[in-house]
C-alpha positions as CSV (number, residue, x, y, z in Angstrom):
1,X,10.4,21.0,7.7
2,X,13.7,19.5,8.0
3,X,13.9,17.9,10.4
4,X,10.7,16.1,9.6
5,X,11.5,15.3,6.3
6,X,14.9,13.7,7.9
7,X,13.4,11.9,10.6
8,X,10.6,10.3,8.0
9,X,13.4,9.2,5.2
10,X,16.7,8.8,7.7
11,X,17.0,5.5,9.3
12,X,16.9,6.4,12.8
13,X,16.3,2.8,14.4
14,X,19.4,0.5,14.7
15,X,19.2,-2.9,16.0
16,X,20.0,-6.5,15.1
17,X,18.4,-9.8,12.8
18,X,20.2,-12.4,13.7
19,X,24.0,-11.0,13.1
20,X,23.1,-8.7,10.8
21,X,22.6,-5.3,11.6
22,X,19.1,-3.4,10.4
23,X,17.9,0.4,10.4
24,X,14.6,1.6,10.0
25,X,12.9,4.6,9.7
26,X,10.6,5.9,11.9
27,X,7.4,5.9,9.5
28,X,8.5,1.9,9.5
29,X,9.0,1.4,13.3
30,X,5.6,3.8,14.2
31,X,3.4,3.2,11.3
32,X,1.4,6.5,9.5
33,X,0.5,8.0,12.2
34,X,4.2,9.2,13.1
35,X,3.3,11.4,10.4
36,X,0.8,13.2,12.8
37,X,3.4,14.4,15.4
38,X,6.3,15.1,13.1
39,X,3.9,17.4,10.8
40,X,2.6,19.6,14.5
41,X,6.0,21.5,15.0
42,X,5.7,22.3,10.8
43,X,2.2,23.7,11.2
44,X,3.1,25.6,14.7
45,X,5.9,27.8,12.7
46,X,3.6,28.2,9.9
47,X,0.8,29.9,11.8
48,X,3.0,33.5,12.5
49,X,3.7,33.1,8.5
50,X,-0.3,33.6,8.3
51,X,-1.3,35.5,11.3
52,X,1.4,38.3,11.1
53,X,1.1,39.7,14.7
54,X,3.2,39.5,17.5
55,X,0.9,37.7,19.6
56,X,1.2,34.6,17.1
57,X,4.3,34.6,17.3
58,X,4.7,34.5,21.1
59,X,1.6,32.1,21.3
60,X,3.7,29.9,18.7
61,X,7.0,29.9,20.4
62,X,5.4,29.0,23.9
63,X,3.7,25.4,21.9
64,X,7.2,24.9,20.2
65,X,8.9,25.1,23.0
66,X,6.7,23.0,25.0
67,X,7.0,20.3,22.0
68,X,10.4,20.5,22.8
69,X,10.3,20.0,26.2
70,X,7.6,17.3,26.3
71,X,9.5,15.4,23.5
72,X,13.4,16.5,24.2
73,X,14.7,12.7,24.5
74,X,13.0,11.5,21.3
75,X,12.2,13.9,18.6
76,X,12.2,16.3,20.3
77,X,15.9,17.8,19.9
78,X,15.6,17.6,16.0
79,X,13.3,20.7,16.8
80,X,15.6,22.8,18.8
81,X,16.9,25.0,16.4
82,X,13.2,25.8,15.2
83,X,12.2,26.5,18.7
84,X,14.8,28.8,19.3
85,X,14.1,30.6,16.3
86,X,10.7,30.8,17.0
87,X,11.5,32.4,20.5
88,X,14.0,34.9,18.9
89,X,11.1,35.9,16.3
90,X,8.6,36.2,19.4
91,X,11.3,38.6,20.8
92,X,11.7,41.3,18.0
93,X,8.9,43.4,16.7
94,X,8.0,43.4,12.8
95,X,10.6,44.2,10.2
96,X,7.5,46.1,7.9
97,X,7.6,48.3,11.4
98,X,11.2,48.8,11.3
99,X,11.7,49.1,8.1
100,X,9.1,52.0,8.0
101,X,11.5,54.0,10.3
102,X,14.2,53.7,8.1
């Protein structure tokens, strides 16, 4: 959710008017639909917050990562950190299961 919130409100376009410098955002630059692709990685982690199974979380960390991937030299790398988190919760079973143990 950060990183979407950043990359709506932080100027993350630079470029020039004349001799003046300008920055823009990228709601701005891409219009409303920007909000669209920067809202999918937000509802991707939200779905093993619903569906508590470990298949939701695998399935979510697969289409995270491949968000990732596919969009690594734009936005993309604002999502790395969620996308590893969202493989290292795919890896580990549920806490209710190991708390129950202890």
């Amino acid at each position: 959710m950060a990183a979407a919130i950043f990359l709506l409100v932080g100027p993350v376009y630079s470029g020039f008017d004349g001799e003046l410098p300008t920055h823009r955002t990228l709601l701005q630059v891409n219009g409303s639909w920007a909000i669209v692709l920067l809202m999918f990685p937000v509802l991707v982690a939200s779905v093993p917050m619903l569906v508590r199974n470990q298949a939701a979380r695998i399935v979510a960390a697969i289409v995270m990562g491949g968000f990732v991937f596919v969009s690594g030299f734009s936005i993309g790398l604002f999502y790395l950190p969620a996308g590893i988190l969202m493989l290292l919760a795919a890896c580990v079973e549920d806490s209710a299961r190991l708390r129950d143990l202890w």
